[in-house]
VOSEZA-118553 format. One line per 3 residues: their letters; for each residue x, y, z of C-alpha. Coordinates in nm, 3 decimals, decimal comma, m for minus. Example, Ala and Ser with C-alpha at 12.3 -4.5 7.8 and 13.67 -1.06 7.14 Angstrom:
2
as = 1,230:m0,450:0,780 ~ 1,367:m0,106:0,714 $
This chain:
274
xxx = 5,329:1,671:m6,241 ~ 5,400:1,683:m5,880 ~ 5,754:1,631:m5,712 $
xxx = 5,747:1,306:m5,500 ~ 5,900:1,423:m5,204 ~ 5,741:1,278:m4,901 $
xxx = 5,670:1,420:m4,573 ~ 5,966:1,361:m4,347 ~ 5,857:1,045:m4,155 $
xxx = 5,605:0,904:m4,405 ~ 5,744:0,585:m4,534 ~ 5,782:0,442:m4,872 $
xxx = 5,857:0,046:m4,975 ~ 6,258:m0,028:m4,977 ~ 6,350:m0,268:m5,217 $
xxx = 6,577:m0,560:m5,223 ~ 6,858:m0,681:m5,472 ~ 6,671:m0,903:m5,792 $
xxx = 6,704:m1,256:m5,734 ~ 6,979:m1,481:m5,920 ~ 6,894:m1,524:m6,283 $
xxx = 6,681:m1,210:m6,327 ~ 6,836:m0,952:m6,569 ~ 7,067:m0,708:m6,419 $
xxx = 7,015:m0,336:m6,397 ~ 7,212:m0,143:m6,667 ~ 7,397:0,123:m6,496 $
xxx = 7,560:0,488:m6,633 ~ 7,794:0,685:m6,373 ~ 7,853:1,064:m6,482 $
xxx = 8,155:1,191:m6,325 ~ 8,303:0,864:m6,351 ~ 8,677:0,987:m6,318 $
xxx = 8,616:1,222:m6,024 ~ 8,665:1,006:m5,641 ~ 8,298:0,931:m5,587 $
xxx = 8,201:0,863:m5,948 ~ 8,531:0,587:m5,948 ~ 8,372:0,503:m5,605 $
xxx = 8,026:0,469:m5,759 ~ 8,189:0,258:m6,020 ~ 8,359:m0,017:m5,823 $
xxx = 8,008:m0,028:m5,609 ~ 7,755:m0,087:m5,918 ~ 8,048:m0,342:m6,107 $
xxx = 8,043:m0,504:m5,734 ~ 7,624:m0,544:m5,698 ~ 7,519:m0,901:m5,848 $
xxx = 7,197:m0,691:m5,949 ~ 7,386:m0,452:m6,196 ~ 7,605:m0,391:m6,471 $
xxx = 7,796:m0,075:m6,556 ~ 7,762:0,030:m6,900 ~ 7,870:0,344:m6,945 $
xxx = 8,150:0,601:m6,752 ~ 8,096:0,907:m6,848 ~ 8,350:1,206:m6,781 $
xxx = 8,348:1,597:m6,891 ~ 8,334:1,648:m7,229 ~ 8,164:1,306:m7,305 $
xxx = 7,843:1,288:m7,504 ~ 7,503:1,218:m7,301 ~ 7,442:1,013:m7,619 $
xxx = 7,656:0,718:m7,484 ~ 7,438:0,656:m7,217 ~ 7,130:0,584:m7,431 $
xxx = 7,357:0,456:m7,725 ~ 7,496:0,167:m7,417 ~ 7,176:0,064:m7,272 $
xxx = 7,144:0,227:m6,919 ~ 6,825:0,205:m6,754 ~ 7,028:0,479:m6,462 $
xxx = 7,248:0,711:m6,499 ~ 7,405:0,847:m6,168 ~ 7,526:1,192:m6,173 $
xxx = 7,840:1,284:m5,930 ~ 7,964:1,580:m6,160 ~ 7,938:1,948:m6,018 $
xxx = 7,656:2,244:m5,972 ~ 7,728:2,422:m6,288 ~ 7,698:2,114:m6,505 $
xxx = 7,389:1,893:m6,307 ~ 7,080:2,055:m6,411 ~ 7,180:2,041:m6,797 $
xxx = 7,298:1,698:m6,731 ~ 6,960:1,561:m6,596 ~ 6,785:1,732:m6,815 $
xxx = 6,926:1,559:m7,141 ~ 6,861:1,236:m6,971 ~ 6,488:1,263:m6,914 $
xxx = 6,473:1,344:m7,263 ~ 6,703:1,014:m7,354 ~ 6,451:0,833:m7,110 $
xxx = 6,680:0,735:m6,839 ~ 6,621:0,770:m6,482 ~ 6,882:0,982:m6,295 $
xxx = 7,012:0,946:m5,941 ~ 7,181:1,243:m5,840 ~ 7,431:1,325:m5,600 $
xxx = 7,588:1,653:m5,694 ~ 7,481:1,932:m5,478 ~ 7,350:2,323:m5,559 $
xxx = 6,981:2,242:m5,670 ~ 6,784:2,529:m5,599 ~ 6,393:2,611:m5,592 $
xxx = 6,451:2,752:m5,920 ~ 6,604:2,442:m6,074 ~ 6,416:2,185:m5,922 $
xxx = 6,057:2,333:m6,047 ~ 6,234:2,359:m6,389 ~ 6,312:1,970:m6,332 $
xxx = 5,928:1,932:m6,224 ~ 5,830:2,094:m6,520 ~ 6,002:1,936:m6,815 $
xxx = 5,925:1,564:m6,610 ~ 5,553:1,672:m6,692 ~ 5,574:1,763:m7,050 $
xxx = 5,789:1,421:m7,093 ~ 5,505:1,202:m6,916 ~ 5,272:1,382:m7,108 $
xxx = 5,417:1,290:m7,405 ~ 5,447:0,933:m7,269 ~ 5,816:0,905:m7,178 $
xxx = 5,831:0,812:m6,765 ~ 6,134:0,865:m6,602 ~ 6,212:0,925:m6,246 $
xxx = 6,460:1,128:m6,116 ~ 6,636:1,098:m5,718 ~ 6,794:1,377:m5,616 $
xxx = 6,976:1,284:m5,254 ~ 7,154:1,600:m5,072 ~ 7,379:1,258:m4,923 $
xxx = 7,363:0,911:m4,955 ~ 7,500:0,810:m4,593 ~ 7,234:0,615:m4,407 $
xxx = 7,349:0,741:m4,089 ~ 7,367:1,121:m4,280 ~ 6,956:1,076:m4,347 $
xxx = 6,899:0,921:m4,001 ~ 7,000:1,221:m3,858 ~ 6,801:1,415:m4,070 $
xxx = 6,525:1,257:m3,972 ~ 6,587:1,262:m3,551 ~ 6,643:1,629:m3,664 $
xxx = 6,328:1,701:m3,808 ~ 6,146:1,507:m3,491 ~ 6,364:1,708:m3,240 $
xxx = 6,306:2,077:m3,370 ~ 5,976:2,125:m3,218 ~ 6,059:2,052:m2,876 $
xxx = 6,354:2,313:m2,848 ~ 6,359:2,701:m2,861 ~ 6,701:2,737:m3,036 $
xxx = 6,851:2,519:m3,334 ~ 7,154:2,629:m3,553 ~ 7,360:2,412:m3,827 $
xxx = 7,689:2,302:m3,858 ~ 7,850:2,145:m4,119 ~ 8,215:2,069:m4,211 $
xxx = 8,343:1,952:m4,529 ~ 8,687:1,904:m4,738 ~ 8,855:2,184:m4,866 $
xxx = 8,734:2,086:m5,261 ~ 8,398:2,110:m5,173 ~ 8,298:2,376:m5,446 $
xxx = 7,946:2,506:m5,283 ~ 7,831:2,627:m4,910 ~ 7,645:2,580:m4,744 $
xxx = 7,652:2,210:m4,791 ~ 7,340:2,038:m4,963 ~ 7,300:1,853:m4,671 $
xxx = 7,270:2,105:m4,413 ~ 7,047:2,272:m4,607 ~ 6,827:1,987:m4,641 $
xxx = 6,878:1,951:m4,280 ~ 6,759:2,341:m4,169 ~ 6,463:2,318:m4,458 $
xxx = 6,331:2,035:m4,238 ~ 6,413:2,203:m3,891 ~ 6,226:2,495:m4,044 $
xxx = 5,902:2,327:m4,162 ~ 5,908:2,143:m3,799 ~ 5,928:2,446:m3,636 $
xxx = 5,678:2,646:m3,812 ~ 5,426:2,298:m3,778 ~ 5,493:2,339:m3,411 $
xxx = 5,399:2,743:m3,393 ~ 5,710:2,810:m3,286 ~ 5,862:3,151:m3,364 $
xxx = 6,272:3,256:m3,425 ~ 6,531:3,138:m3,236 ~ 6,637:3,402:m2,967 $
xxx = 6,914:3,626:m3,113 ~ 7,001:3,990:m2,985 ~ 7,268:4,023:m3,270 $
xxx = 7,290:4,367:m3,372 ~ 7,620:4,385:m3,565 ~ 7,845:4,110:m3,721 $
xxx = 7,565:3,917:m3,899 ~ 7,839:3,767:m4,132 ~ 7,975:3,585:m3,857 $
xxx = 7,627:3,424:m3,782 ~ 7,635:3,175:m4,077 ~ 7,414:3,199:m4,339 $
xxx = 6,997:3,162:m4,312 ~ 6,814:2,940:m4,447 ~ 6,472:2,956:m4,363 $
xxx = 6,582:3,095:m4,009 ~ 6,814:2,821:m3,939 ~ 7,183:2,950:m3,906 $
xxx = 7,397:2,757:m4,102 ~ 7,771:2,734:m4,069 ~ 8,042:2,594:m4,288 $
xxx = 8,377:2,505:m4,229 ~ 8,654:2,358:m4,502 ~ 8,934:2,172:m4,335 $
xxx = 9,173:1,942:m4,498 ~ 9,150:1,584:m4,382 ~ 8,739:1,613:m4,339 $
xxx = 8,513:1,414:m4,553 ~ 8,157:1,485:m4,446 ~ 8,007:1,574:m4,137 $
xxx = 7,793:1,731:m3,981 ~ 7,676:1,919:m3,621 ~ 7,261:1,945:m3,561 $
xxx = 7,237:2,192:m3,222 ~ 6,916:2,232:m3,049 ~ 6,868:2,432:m2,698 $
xxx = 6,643:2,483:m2,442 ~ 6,663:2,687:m2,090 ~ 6,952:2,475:m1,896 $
xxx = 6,973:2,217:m2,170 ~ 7,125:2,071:m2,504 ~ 7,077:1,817:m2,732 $
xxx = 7,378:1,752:m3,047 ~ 7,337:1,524:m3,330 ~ 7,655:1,468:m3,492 $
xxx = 7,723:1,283:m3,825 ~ 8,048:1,188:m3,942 ~ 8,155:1,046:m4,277 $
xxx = 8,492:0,919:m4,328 ~ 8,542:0,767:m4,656 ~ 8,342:0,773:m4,956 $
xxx = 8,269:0,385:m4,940 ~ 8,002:0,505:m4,670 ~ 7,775:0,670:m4,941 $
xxx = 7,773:0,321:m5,156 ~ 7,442:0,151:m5,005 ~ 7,256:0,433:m5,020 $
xxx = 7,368:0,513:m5,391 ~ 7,274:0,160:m5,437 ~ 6,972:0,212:m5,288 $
xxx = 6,843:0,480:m5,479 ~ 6,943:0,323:m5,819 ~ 6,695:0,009:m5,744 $
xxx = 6,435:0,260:m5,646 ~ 6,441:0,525:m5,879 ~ 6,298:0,308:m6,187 $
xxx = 5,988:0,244:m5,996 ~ 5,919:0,636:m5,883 ~ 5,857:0,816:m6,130 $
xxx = 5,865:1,182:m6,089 ~ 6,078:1,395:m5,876 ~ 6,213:1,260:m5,578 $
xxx = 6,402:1,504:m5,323 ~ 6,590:1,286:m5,003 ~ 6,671:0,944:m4,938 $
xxx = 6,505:0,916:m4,628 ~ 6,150:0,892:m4,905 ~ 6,310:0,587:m4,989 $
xxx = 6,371:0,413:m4,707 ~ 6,121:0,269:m4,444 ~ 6,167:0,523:m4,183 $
x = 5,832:0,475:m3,988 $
């Protein structure tokens, strides 16, 4: 099996709520006592198109999301937990959403792989994995990704809360993978850099995209997207300020994921972005 992640600017069919009468979608939230999994809550017990079945916390049994009918689960726990998480609910045949950062290459081929044994074995399931959720977050993703050929220099910021337990953010490096591949499709080289000393100061690299992080208290989630050319500049800037802001793309991805199955990696493959 093949991941389903799209190529930046292809689009994909967006759903709509179901229409009055029709049965509503059964709903799990993982990590339902931490702020975004309460926030997640409220937003699913709010949509006339689902019901919440199931809050799920640490130390909880996967078992009770199965055992109370979801169709979803949404995961909002943390890194160290996610992977196992997802995992057990493929093989309880319930599509995942999933919010919580620190996939790597590594874990998402694992994902890839057990998906294929479970379709093979005839159990479906899709699985959305969204580095953010804020429409405004994936838009500038997107203008990102379109930008990064025309410029000779591009670096990363992104600033965060001071909880935030991983750097850089998931986002941001969703953001740089994207500058990257745009830049390479474009035959451009590195960004110019005489650095010669200092190199921790520079952010970290992913695929030659400097990346910075900063953790302030009173941030939410935001984030700077630099590009530069001989005697001009071009910023994208993103700003989150409450957690609400994440709800219609959570939303989103919970009326999509039943229909994709596979591995999904960004929101922006499930929105109509042409």
């Amino acid at each position: 099996m093949t991941s389903n992640d799209v190529t930046p600017g292809q689009s994909a069919p967006q759903s709509t709520p179901q229409p009055a009468g029709s049965t509503p979608l059964k709903v799990a939230v993982l990590g339902a006592a931490g702020r975004m999994g309460a926030t997640v809550c409220a937003a699913v017990e709010a949509a006339p198109d689902m019901e919440l079945v199931a809050r799920i916390d640490a130390g909880d049994d996967l078992a009770q999301v199965a055992a109370a009918g979801a169709q979803v689960a949404v995961d909002f726990t943390v890194p160290s937990v996610t992977e196992d998480n997802v995992h057990a609910l493929i093989d309880l045949g319930v599509h995942a959403v999933v919010g919580t950062t620190g996939w790597t290459d590594e874990s998402r081929g694992r994902l890839i792989a057990h998906l294929g044994r479970r379709a093979a074995e005839g159990t479906s399931v899709g699985v959305l994995i969204a580095p953010n959720f804020g429409l405004s977050a994936v838009l500038a993703m997107t203008f990102a990704a379109k930008a990064a050929r025309y410029f000779e220099s591009a670096e990363v910021i992104e600033l965060h809360h001071p909880n935030k337990v991983d750097a850089p953010s998931g986002t941001a490096t969703h953001t740089a993978h994207a500058i990257a591949r745009s830049r390479a499709a474009a035959g451009l080289g590195a960004s110019p850099d005489a650095t010669e000393s200092g190199w921790e100061a520079r952010g970290a690299d992913v695929d030659g995209v400097r990346v910075h992080a900063v953790r302030l208290r009173g941030l939410v989630a935001h984030e700077e997207i630099l590009f530069g050319n001989e005697g001009e500049q071009l910023i994208i800037r993103q700003d989150s300020f409450d957690r609400v802001s994440f709800m219609p793309g959570v939303l989103l991805g919970i009326r999509e994921v039943v229909s994709r199955p596979g591995l999904t990696v960004g929101l922006e493959n499930v929105m109509d972005l042409s």
